[in-house]
C-alpha positions in Angstrom: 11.8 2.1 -12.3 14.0 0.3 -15.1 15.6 -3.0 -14.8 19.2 -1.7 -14.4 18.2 1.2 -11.3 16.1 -1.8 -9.6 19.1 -4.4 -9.6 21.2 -1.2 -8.6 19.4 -0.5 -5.7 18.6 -4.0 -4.6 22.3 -4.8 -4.3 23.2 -1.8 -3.0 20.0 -3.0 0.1 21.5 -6.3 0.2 25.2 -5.2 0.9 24.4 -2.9 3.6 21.7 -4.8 4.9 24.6 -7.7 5.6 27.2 -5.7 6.9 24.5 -4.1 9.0 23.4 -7.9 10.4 27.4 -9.2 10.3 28.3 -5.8 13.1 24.6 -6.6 14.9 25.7 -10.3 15.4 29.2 -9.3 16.5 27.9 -7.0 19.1 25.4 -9.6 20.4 27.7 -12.3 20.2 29.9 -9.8 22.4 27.2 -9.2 24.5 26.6 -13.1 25.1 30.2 -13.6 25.7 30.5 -16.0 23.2 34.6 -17.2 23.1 35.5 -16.8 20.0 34.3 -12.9 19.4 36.1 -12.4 22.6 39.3 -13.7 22.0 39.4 -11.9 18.0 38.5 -8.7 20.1 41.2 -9.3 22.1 43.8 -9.6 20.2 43.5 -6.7 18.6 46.3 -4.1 19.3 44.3 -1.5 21.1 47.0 0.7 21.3 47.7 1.2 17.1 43.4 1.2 17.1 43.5 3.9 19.2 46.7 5.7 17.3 45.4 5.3 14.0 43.4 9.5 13.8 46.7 10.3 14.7 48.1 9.0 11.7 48.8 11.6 8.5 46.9 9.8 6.2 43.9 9.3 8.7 42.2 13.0 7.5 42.6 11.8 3.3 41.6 8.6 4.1 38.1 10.4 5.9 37.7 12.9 2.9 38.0 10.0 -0.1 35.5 8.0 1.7 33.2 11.0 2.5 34.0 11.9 -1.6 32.7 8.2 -2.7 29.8 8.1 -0.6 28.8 11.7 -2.1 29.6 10.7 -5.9 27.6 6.9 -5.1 24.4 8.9 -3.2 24.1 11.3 -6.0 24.4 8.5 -8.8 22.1 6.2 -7.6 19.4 9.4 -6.6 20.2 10.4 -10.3 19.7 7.1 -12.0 16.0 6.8 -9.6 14.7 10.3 -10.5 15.8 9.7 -14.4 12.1 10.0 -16.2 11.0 6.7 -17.2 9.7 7.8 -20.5 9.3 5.4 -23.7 10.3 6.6 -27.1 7.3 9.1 -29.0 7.2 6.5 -31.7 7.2 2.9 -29.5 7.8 -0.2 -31.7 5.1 -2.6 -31.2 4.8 -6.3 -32.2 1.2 -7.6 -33.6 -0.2 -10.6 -34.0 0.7 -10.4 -37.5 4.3 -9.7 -37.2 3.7 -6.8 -38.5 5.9 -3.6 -36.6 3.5 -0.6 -35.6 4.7 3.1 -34.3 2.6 4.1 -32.0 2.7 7.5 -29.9 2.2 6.0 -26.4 2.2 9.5 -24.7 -1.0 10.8 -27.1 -2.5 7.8 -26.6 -1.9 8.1 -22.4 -3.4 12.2 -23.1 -6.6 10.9 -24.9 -7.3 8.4 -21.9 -7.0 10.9 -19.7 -9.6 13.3 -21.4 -11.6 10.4 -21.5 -11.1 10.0 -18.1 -11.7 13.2 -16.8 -15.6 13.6 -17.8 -16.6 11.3 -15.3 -18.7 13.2 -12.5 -16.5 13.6 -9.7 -13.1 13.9 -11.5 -10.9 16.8 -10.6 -7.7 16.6 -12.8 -6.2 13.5 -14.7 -2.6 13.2 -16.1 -1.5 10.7 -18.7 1.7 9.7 -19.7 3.2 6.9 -20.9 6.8 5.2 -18.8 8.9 2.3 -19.2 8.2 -0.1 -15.8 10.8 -2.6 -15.7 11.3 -2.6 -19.9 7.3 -2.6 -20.1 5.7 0.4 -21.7 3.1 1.5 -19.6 0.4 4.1 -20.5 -0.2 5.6 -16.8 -3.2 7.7 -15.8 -4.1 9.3 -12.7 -7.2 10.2 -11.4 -7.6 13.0 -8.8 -11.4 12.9 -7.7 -13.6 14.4 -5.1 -14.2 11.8 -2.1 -17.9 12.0 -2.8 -17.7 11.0 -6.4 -18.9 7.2 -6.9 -16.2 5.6 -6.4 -17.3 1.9 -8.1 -18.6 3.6 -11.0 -15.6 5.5 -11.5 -13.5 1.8 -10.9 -16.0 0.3 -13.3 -15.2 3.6 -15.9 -11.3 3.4 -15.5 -11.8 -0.6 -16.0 -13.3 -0.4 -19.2 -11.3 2.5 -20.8 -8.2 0.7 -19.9 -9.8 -2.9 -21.5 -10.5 -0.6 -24.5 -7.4 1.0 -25.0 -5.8 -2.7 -24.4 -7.9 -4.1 -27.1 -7.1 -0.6 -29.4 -3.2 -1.2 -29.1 -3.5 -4.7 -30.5 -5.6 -6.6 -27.6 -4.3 -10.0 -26.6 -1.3 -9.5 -29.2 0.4 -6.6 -28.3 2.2 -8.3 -25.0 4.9 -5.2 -24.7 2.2 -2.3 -23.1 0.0 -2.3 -20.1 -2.4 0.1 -19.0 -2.5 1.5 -15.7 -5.0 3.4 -13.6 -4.2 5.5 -10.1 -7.4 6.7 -8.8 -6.5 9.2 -6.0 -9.3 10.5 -3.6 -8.9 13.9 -1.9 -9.6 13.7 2.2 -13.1 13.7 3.2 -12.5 17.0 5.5 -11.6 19.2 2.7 -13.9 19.0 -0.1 -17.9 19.9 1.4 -19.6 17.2 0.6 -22.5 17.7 -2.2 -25.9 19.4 -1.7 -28.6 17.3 -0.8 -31.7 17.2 -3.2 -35.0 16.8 -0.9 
């Protein structure tokens, strides 16, 4: 997820989170009979409370705030599903100073092929996101739960050190490499012939 959808949804958490906690505290501090909760209650006109559906703005007032909650829901699930792909032709800074275009979505494809001849390996995907501002080459690895799973780690590890070092090593600082390594249940993949 970006920077911007992140800080959206933090402080979108945050607000509701405290008026959630301020009502909670109200209610127990109602509960408790604590004075002063109990004497703002009650002075409260009950009566123009109780009046207020009755009221001919009452059913507007409902529909704008249904209408606002709709349009906010379906902006912030818009802004969260937005794909967090980098630009084909990423900008990256070398040691040198020197700018490089690289193609961080070929190079997340490649890793993946690479990936995908290990024994054991079902399916990989590569792609390459932007996490936070970071470009990030991504691949995941959907394997049988049989496979050897260290030497699979220890594969992934070193393709991911190599690509790192291919994209400019220790001074390339704007892409990181990332590896998923999913294993299907136990129960529905038979596990592998024994040789005797």
């Amino acid at each position: 997820m970006k920077r911007g959808p992140a800080a959206l949804n933090r402080i979108l958490v945050l607000v509701v989170g405290l008026a959630l906690a301020a009502v909670g505290a109200a209610a127990l501090a109602w509960d408790r009979d604590v004075t002063a909760v109990r004497d703002a209650v009650g002075r409260v006109d009950r009566e123009r409370v109780t009046a207020l559906p009755d009221q001919s703005w009452w059913t507007w007032a409902l529909g704008a705030t249904l209408a606002v909650c709709v349009v906010l829901g379906v902006t912030v699930l818009a802004v969260d599903l937005i794909r967090r792909r980098v630009a084909a032709g990423t900008m990256l800074e070398t040691g040198t100073g020197t700018p490089v275009a690289i193609d961080l979505g070929a190079v997340a494809t490649g890793v993946a092929v690479e990936l995908e001849r290990f024994p054991g390996v079902r399916r990989t995907r590569g792609r390459a996101l932007s996490d936070r501002g970071l470009a990030t080459v991504q691949i995941t690895v959907d394997a049988d739960p049989y496979a050897d799973v260290p030497a699979l780690i220890a594969a992934a590890e070193r393709i991911a050190a190599t690509t790192t070092t291919a994209l400019g090593g220790a001074d390339v600082t704007d892409v990181a490499v990332r590896v998923l390594l999913h294993l299907d249940p136990a129960g529905q993949v038979p596990p592998p012939a024994r040789e005797d």
